[in-house]
N, CA and C atoms as a LAMMPS dump frame, in Angstrom:
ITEM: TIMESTEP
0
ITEM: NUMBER OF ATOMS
252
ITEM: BOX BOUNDS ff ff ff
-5.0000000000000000e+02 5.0000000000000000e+02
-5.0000000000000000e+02 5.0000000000000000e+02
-5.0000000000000000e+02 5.0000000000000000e+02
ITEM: ATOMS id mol type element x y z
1 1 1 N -201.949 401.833 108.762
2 1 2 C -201.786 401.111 107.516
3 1 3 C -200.306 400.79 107.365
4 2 1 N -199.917 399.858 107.326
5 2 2 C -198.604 398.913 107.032
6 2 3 C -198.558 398.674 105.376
7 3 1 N -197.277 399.271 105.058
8 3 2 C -196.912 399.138 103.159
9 3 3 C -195.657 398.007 103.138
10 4 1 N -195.563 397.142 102.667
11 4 2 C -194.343 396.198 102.372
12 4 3 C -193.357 397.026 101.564
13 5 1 N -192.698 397.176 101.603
14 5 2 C -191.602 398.19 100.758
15 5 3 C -190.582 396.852 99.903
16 6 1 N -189.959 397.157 98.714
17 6 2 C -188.967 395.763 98.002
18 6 3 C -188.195 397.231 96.917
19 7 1 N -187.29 395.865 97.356
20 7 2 C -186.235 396.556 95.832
21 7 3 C -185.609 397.59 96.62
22 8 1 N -185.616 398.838 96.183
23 8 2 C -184.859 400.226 95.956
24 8 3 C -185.68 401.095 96.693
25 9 1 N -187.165 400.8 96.379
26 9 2 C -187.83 401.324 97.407
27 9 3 C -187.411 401.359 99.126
28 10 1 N -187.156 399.967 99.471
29 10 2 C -186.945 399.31 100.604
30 10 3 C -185.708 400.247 101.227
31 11 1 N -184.554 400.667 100.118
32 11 2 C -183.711 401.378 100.276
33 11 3 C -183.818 402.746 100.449
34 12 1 N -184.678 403.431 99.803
35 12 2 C -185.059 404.754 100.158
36 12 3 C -185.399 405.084 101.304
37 13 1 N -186.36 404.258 101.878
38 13 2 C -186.913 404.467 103.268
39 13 3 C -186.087 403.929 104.295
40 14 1 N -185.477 403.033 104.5
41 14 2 C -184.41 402.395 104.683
42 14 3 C -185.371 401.557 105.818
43 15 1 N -186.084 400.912 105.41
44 15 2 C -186.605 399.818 106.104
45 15 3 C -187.791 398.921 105.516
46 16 1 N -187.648 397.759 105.871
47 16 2 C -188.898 397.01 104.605
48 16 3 C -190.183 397.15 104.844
49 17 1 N -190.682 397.782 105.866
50 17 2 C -191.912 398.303 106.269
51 17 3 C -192.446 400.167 106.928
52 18 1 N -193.349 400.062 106.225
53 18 2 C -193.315 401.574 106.804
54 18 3 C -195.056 401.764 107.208
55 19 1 N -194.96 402.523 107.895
56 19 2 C -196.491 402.78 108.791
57 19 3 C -197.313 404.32 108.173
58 20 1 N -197.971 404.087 107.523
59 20 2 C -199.137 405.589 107.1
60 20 3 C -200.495 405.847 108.238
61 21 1 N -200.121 406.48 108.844
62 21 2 C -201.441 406.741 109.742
63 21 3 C -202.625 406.89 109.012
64 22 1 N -203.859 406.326 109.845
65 22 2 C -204.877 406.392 109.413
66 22 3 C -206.169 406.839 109.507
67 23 1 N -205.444 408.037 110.625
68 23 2 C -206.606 409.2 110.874
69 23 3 C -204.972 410.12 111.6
70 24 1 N -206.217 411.712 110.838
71 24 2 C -205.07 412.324 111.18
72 24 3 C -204.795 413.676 111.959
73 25 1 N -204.131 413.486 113.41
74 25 2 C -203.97 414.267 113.95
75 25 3 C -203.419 415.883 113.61
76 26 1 N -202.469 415.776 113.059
77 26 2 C -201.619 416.686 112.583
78 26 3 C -202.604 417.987 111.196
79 27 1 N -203.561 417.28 110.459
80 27 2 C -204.257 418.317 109.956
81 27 3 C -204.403 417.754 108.286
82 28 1 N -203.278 416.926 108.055
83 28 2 C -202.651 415.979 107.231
84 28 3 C -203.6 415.086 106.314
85 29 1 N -203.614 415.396 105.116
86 29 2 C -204.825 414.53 104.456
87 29 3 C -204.531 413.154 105.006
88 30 1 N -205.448 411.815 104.71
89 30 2 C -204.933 410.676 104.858
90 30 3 C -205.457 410.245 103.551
91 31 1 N -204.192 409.227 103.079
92 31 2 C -204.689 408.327 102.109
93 31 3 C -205.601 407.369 101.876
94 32 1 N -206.654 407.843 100.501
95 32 2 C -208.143 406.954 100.596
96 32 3 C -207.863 406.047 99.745
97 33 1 N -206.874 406.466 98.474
98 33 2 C -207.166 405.704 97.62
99 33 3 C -205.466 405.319 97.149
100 34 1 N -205.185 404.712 96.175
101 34 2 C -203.989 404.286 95.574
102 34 3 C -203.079 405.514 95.156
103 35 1 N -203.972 406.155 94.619
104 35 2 C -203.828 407.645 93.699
105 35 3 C -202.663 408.551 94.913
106 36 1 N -203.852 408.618 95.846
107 36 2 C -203.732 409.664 97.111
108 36 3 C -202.08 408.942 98.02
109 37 1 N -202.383 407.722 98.264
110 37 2 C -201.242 407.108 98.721
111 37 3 C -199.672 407.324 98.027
112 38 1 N -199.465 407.157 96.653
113 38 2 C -198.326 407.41 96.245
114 38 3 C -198.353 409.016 95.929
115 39 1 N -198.944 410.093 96.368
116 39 2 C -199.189 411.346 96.382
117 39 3 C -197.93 411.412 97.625
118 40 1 N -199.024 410.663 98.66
119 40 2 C -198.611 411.185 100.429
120 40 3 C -197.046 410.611 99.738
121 41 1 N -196.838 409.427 99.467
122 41 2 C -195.422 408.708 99.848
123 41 3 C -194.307 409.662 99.136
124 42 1 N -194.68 409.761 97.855
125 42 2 C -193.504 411.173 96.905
126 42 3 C -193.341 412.076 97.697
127 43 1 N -194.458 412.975 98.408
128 43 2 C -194.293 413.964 99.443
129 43 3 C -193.036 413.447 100.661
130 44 1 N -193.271 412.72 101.371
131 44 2 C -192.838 412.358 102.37
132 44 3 C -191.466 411.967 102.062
133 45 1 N -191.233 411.15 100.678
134 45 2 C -189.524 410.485 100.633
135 45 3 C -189.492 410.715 99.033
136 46 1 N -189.191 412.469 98.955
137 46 2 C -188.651 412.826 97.413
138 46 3 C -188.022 411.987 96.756
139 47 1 N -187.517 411.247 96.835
140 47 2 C -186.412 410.179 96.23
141 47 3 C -187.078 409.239 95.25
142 48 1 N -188.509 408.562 95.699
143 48 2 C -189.256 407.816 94.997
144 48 3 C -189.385 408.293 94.109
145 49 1 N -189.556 410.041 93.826
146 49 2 C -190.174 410.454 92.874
147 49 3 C -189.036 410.434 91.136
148 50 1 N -187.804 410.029 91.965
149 50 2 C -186.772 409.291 90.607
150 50 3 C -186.439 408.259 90.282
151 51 1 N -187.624 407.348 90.406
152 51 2 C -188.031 405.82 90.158
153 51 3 C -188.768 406.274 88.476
154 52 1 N -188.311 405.422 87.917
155 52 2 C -189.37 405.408 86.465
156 52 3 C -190.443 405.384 86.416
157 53 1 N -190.654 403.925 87.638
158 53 2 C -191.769 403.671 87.418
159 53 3 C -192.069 403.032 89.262
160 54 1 N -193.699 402.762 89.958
161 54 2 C -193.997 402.744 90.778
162 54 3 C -194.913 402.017 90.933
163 55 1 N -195.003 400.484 90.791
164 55 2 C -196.504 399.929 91.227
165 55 3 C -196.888 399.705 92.681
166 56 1 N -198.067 399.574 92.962
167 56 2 C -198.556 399.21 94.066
168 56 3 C -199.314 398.012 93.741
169 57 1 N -199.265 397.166 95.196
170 57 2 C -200.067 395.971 94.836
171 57 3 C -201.354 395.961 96.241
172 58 1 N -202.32 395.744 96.003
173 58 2 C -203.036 395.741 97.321
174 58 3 C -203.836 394.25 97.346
175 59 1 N -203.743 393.627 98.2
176 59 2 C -203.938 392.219 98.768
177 59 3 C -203.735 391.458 97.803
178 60 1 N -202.507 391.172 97.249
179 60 2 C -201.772 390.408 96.548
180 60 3 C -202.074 390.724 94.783
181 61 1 N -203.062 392.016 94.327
182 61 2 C -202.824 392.276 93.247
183 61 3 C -203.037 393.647 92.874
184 62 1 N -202.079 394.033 91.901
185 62 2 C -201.826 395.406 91.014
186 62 3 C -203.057 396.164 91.187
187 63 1 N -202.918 397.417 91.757
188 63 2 C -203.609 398.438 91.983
189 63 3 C -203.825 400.068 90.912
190 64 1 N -204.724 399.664 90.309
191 64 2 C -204.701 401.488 89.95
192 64 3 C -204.743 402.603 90.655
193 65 1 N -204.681 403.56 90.426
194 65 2 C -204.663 405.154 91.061
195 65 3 C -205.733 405.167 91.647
196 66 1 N -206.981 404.643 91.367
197 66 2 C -208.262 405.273 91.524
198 66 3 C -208.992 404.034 92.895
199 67 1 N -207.945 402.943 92.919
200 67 2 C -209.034 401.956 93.687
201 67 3 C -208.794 402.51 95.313
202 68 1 N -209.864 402.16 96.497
203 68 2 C -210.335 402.495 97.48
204 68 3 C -208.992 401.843 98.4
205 69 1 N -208.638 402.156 98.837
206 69 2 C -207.249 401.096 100.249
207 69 3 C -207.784 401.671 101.357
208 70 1 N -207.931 401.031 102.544
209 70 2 C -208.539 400.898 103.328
210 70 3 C -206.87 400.415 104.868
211 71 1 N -207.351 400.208 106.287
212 71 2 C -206.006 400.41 106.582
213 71 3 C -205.819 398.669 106.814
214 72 1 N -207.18 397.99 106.686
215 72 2 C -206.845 396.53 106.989
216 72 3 C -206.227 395.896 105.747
217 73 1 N -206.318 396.644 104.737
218 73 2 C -205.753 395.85 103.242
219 73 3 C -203.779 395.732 103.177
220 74 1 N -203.212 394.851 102.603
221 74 2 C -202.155 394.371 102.542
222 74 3 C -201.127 395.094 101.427
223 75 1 N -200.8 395.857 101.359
224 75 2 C -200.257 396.888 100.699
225 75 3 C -198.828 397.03 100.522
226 76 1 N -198.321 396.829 99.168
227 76 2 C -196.92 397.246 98.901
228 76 3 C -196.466 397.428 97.299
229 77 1 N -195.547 397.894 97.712
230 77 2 C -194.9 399.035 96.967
231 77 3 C -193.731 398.106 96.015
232 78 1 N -193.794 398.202 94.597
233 78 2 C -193.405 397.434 93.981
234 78 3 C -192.311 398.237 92.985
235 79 1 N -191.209 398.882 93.363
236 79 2 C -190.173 399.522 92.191
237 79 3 C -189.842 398.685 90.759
238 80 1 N -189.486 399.678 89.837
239 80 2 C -188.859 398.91 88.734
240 80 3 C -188.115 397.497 89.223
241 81 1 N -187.937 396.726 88.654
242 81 2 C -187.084 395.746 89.181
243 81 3 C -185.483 395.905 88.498
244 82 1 N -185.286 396.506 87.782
245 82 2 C -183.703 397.242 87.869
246 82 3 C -183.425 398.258 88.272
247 83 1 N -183.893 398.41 89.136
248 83 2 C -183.81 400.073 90.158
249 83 3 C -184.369 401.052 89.555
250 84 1 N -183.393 402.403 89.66
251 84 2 C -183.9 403.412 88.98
252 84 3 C -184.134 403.452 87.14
């Protein structure tokens, strides 16, 4: 699964794309849903977690916590737009 990263986000990770595996070797839940996804991502890059605020968009529109993402869907990560 491929996430578009923008803004500050883009800066945290320090690249405009980032890769979430989608089966998992390591023992490692994988992300099912929106919810679960910005779970894994706070885990992985503490830093997000001092963003105000955090949308996700999945195939070109705003995602709640609860909807299904899948690894063919188009996915990214939308920070405040004045940074932190």
């Amino acid at each position: 699964m491929t996430i578009l990263l923008f803004g500050i986000a883009k800066d945290i990770v320090g690249s405009p794309t980032l890769s979430v595996p989608t089966s998992s070797i390591t023992g490692k839940k994988i992300p099912k849903t929106v919810g679960e996804l910005k779970t894994f991502l706070s885990g992985t890059y503490p830093e997000l977690n001092k963003l105000s605020s955090m949308a996700v968009a999945v195939n070109h529109n705003y995602a709640e916590d609860h909807e299904i993402i899948n690894s063919y869907d188009e996915i990214a990560l939308i920070p405040p737009v004045n940074g932190r």
